[in-house]
VOPA-106259 format. One record per residue: residue number from 0; x, y, z of N, C-alpha, C in turn. Coordinates in steps of 0.1 Angstrom, whole numbers, plus 5000, padded with zeros to 4 digits. Example, Ala and Ser with C-alpha at 12.3 -4.5 7.8 and 13.67 -1.06 7.14 Angstrom:
REM residues 2
ATOM num n.px n.py n.pz ca.px ca.py ca.pz c.px c.py c.pz
ATOM   0 5132 4943 5078  5123  4955  5078 5132 4967 5078
ATOM   1 5128 4978 5071  5137  4989  5071 5129 5000 5079
END
This chain:
REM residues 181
ATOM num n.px n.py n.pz ca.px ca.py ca.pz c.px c.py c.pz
ATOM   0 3780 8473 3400  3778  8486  3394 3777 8485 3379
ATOM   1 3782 8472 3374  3782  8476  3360 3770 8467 3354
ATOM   2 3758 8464 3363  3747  8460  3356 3735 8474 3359
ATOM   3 3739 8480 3369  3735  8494  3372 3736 8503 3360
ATOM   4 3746 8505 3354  3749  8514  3340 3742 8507 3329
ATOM   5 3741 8492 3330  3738  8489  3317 3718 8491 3314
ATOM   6 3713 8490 3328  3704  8493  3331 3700 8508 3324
ATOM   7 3702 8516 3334  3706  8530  3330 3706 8531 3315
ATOM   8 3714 8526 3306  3721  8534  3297 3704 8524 3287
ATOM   9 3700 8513 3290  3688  8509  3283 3678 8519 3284
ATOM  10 3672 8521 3295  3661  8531  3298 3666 8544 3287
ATOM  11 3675 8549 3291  3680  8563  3284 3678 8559 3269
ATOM  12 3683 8552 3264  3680  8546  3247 3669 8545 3247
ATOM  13 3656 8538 3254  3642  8533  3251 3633 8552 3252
ATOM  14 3641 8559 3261  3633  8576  3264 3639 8583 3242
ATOM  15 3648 8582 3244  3655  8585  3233 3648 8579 3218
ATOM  16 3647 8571 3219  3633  8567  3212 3624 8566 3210
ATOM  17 3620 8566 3220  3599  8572  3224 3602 8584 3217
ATOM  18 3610 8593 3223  3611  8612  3218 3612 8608 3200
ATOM  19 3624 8602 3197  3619  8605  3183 3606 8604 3174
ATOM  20 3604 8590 3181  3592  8585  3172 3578 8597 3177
ATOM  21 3579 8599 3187  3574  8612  3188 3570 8623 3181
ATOM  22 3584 8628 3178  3585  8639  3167 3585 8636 3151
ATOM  23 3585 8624 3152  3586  8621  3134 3570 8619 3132
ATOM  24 3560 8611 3143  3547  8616  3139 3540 8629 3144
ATOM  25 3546 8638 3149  3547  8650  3150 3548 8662 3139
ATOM  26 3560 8656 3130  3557  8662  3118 3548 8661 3109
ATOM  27 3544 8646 3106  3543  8639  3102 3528 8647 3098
ATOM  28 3522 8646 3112  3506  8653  3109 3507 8664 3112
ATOM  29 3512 8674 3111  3512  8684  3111 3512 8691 3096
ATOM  30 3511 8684 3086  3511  8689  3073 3525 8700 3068
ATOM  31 3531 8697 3075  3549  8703  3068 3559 8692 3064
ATOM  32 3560 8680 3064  3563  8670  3058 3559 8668 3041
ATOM  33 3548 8672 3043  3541  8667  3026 3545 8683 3019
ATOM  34 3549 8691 3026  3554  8707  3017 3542 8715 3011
ATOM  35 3542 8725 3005  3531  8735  3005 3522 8727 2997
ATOM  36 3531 8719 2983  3518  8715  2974 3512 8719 2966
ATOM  37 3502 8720 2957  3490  8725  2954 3491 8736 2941
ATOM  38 3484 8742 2938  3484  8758  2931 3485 8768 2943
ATOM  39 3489 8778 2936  3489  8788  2943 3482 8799 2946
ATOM  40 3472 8804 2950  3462  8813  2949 3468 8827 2958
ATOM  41 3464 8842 2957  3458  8851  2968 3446 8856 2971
ATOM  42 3446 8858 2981  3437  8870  2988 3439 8880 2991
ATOM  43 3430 8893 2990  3436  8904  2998 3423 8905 3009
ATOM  44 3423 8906 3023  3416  8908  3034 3423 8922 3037
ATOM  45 3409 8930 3046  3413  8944  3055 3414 8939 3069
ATOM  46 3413 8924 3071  3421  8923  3084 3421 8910 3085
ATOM  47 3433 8906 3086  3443  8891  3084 3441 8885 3101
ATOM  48 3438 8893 3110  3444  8891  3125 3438 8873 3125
ATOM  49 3448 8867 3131  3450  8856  3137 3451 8847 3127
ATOM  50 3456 8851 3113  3460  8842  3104 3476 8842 3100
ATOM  51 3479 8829 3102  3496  8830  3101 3498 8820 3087
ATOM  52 3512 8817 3085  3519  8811  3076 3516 8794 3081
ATOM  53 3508 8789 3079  3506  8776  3082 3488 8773 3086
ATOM  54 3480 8787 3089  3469  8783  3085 3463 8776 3077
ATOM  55 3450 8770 3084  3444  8758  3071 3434 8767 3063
ATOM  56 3432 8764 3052  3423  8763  3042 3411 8754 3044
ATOM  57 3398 8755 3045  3388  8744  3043 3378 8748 3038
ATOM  58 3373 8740 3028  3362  8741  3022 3350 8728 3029
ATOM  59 3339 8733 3033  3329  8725  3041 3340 8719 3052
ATOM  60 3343 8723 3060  3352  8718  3072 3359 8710 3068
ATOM  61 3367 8705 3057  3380  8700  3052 3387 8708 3046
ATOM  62 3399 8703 3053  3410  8715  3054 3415 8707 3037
ATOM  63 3416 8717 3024  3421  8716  3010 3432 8726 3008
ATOM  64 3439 8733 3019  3452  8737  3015 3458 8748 3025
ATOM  65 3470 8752 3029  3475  8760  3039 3478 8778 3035
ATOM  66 3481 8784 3046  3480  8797  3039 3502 8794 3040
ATOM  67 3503 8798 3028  3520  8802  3023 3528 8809 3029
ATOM  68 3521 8822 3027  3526  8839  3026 3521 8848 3032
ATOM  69 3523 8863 3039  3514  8871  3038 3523 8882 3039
ATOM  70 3518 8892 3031  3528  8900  3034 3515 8914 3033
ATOM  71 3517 8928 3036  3507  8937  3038 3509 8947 3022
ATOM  72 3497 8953 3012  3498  8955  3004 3502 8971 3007
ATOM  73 3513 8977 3003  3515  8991  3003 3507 9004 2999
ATOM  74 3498 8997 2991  3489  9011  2977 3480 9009 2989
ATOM  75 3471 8996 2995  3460  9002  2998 3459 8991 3011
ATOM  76 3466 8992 3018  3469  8987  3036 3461 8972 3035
ATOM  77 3453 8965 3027  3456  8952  3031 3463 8943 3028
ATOM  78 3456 8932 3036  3468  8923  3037 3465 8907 3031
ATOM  79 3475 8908 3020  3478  8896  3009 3484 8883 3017
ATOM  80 3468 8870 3009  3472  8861  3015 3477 8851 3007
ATOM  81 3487 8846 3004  3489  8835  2995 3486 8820 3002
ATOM  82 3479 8810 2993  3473  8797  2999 3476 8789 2988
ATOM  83 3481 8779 2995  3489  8768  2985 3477 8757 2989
ATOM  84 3465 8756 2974  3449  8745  2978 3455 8736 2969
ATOM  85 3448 8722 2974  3451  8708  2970 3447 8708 2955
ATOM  86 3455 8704 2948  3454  8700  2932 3438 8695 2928
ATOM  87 3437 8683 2939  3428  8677  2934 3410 8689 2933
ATOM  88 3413 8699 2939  3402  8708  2942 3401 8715 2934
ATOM  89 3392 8717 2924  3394  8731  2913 3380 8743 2914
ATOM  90 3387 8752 2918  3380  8766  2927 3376 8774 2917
ATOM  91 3366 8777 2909  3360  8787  2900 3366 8803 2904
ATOM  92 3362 8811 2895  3370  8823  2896 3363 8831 2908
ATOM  93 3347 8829 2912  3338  8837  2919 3343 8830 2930
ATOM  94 3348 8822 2938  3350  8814  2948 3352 8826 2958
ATOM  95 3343 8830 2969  3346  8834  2983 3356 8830 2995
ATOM  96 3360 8838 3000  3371  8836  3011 3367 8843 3021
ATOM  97 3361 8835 3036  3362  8843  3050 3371 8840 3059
ATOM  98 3377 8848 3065  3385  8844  3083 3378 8842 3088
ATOM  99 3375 8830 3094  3363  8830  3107 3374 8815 3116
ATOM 100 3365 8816 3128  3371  8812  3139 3365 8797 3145
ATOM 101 3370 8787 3149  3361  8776  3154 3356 8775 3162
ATOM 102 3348 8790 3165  3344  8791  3181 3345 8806 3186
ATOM 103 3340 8808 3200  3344  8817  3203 3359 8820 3206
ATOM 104 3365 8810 3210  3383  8817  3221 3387 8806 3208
ATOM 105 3384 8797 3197  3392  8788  3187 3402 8794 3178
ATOM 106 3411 8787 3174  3418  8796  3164 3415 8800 3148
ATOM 107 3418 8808 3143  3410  8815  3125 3416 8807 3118
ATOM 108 3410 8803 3109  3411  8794  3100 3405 8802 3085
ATOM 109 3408 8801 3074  3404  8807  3058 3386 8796 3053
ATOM 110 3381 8800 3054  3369  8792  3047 3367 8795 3035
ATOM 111 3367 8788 3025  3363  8785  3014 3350 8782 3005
ATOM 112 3344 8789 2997  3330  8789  2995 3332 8791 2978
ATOM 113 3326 8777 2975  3333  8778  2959 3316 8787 2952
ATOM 114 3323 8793 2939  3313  8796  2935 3310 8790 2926
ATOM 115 3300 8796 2910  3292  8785  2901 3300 8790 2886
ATOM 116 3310 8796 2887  3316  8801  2874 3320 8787 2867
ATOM 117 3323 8787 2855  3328  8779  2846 3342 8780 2844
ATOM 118 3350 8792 2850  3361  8797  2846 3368 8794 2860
ATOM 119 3377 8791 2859  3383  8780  2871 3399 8787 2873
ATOM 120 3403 8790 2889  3412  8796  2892 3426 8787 2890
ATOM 121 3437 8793 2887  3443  8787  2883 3460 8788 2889
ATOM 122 3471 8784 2888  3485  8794  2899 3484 8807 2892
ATOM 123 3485 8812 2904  3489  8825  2904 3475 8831 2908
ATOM 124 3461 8829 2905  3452  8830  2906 3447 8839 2916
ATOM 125 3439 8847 2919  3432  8857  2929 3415 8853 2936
ATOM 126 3417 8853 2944  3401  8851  2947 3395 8867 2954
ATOM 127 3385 8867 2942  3381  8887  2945 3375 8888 2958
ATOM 128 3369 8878 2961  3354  8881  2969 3362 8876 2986
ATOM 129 3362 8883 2995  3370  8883  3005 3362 8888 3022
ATOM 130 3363 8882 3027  3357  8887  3040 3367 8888 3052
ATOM 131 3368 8900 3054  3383  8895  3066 3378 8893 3081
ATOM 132 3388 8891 3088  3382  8883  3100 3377 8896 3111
ATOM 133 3363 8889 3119  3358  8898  3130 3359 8903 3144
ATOM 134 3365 8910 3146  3369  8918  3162 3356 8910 3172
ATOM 135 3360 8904 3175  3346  8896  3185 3346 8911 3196
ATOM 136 3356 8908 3200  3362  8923  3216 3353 8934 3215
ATOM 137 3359 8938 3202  3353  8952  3196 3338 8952 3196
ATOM 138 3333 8941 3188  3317  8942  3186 3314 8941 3200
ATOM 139 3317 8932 3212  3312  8935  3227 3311 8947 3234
ATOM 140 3324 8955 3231  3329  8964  3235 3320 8978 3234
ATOM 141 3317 8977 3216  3305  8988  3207 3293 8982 3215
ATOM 142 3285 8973 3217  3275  8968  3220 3272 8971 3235
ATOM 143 3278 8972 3243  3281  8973  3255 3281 8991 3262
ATOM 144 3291 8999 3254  3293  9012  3253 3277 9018 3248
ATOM 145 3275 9013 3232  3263  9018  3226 3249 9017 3237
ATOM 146 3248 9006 3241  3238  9007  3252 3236 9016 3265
ATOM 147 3247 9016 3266  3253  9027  3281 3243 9041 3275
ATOM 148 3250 9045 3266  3250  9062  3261 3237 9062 3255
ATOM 149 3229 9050 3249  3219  9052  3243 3206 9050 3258
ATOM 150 3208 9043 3269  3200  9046  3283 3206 9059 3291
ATOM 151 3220 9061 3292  3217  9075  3295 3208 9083 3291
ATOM 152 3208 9082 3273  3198  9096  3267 3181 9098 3271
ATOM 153 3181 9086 3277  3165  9086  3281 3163 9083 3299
ATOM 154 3165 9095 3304  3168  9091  3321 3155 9091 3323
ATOM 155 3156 9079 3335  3140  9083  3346 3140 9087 3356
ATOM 156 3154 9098 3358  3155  9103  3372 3150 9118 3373
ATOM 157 3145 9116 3365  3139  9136  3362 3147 9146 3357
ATOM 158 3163 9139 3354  3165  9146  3345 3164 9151 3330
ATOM 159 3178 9160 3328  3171  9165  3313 3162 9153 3302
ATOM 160 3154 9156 3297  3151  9147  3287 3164 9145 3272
ATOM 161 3157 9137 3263  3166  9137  3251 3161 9147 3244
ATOM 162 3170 9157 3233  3163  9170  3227 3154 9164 3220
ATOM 163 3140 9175 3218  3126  9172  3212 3117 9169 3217
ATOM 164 3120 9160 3230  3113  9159  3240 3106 9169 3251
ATOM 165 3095 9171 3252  3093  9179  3264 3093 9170 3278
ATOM 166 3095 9179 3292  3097  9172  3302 3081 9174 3309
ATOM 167 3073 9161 3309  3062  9166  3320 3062 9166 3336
ATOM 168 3056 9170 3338  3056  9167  3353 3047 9155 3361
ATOM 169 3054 9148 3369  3046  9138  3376 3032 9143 3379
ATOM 170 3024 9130 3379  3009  9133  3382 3011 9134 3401
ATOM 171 3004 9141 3404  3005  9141  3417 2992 9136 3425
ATOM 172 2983 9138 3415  2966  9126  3421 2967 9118 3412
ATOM 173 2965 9102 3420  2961  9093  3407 2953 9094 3400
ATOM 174 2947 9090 3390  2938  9093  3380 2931 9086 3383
ATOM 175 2915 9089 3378  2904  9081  3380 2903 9064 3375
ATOM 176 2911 9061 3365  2915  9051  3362 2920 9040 3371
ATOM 177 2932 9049 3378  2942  9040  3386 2942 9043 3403
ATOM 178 2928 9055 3408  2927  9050  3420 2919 9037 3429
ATOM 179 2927 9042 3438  2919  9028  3444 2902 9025 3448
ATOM 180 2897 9015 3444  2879  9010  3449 2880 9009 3461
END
């Protein structure tokens, strides 16, 4: 029995160590080990949805810094994003900001689109030019509805026309045109 435990109690040590080493390169790439970093910038977007405290930042699909902060602006309902971007990156003051997504069902991510100013953002810094992220649902939803109500208004069942319209009446002899030889 007592080569049975010692067995036992190896395995359980070797599981116990996989798990850590596990979680230490776990952290590790996850970008919270190396800390926020960087300068500090905001945004203000009219709709933040699906961006959290640990979103990436990327400029040309490299990620150059995480979003901080967000908290919702009280004077005029949107919502302030603080982004902690890599030192080595320096963002002009015109620099653009969109929410967009890696896909359709992917998660939102901040894109970065530097501009051509000479005047270079700096901590504390704001980036004016802002695009907030897009209701995919909603545009289906408008697109989908809008079509509905816009073929109702033009029925081919004989009913009412759309106003302006007059309603004719079916030809009831085919026309010289379209009878038959």
């Amino acid at each position: 029995m007592n080569n049975n435990s010692t067995v036992e109690t190896a395995i359980g040590a070797a599981v116990i160590l996989i798990a850590a080493i596990f979680f230490v390169y776990a952290y590790q790439t996850s970008g919270k080990a190396q800390g926020a970093g960087g300068y500090s910038v905001t945004a203000e977007f009219d709709n933040a949805a699906g961006v959290n405290t640990g979103t990436d930042i990327r400029l040309a699909g490299i990620k150059i810094g995480t979003v901080t902060a967000q908290v919702l602006n009280p004077e005029n309902y949107q919502a302030v994003i603080t982004m902690a971007i890599d030192p080595k990156i320096s963002l002009s003051d015109d620099t653009t900001a969109k929410i967009t997504s890696e896909g359709l069902l992917g998660s939102n991510f901040i894109a970065i689109e530097p501009g051509g100013s000479d005047i270079k953002l700096t901590e504390g810094g704001r980036i004016a030019y802002t695009q907030g992220a897009v209701d995919i649902w909603s545009l289906i939803s408008q697109a989908m509805f809008d079509n509905k109500s816009k073929s109702d208004e033009t029925t081919t069942d004989g009913g009412t026309p759309p106003a302006g319209e007059e309603k004719t009446p079916p030809d009831t002899e085919p026309s010289p045109e379209t009878a038959p030889q």
